[in-house]
N, C-alpha and C positions, 0 to 999 in steps of 0.2 A: 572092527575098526570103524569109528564116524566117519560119514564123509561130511565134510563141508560145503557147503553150500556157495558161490562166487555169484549170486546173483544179491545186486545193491539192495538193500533195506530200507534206507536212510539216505541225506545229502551228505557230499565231502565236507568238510572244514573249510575248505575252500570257497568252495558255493556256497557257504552259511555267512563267510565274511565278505563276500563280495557282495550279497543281498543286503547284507547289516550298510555295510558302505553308501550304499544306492538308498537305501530309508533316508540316511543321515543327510546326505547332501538333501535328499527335496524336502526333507524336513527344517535344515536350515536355512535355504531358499525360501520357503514357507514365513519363517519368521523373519527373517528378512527384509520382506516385502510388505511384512504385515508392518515390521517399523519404521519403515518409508513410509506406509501411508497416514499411520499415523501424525509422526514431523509432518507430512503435508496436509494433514488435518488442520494440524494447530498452530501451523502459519496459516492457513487460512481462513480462521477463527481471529487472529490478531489483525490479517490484514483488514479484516471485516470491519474488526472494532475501528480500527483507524479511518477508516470510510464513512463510519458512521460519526466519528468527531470532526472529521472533514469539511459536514455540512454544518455542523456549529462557525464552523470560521467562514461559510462562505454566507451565511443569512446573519454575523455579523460585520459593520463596518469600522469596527473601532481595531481590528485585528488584521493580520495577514497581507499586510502591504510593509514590510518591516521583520529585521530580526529581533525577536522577543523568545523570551521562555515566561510561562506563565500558569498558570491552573483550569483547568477543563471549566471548573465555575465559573472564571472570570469571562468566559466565551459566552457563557448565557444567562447574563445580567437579564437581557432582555425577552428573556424567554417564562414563560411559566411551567418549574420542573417542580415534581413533586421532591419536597423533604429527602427523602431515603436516599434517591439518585443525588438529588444536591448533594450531598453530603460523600458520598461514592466520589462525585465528579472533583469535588472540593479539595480532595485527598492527591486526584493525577496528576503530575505534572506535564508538560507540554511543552518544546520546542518550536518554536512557528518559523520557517526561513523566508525570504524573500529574494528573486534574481530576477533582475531585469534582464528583458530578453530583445527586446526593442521600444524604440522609444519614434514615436514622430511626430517631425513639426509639422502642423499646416498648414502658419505660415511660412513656408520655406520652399514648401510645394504650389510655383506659379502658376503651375497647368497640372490638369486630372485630364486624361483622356486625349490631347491634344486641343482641348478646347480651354482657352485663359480665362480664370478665376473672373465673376462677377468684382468690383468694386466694390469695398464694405464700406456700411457705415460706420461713423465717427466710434459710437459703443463698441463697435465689433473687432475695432483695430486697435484697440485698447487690451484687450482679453487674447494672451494669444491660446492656442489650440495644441492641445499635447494628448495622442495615443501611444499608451504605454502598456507594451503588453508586458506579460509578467511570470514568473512561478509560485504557488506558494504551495511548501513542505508543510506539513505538520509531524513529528516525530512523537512517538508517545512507547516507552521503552523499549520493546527489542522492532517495531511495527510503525511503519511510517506509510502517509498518503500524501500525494501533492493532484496539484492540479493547476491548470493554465487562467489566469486573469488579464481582464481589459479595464484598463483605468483609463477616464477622459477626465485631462487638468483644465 
């Protein structure tokens, strides 16, 4: 008569699916996180570019004190861009916003410090004095930059 043997060989079916189970969650946690960081690649790839058109509105002054929509070219009339980028830029469209954030008079302001305004002269009370500060957005498809402005009227 065989006898049989009762000493394990092999895993249960059990233990085979619960190992299976535990692969799968940290392999989908894996990818996961791989495409989270991805999206947070490639927002901040956009946000960059937006940053870098930024400084096209801020070293021009014909822009950014105003809402306008407009073309990446039209920002740097005054610039010397090579051909290839023109033509790239020529193509982007652009949103520009503007919000006043404050505005002040100075003549409205008698005293700075507790001590009373000098007396202007004749020219000087003709021109009055306005500090306005400001926002200016720039939006450029799904990727926007703004930034804080001082204007003296």
């Amino acid at each position: 008569m065989p006898r049989f043997s009762h000493a394990k060989n092999g895993f249960t079916l059990m233990e085979v699916m619960v190992s299976v189970m535990v692969i799968v969650v940290v392999i989908m946690a894996l990818f996961s996180m791989s495409a989270n960081r991805k999206f947070l690649f490639s927002n901040a790839l956009k946000d960059a570019e937006a940053n870098a058109y930024m400084t096209l509105l801020v070293g021009n002054e014909k822009y950014g004190f105003e809402k306008e929509s407009t073309t990446l070219d039209a920002l740097i009339e005054g610039f010397e861009v090579e051909d290839e980028l023109r033509r790239k830029l020529k193509s982007t469209k652009v949103h520009i916003t503007y919000s006043e954030l404050q505005k002040i008079d100075m003549d409205a302001i008698d005293m700075i410090d507790g001590v009373e305004k000098a007396q202007k002269t004749e020219s000087e009370s003709n021109t009055p004095l306005y500090f306005e500060m400001g926002q200016s957005s720039i939006k450029i498809l799904e990727a926007s930059s703004s930034l804080k402005r001082l204007r003296v009227q």
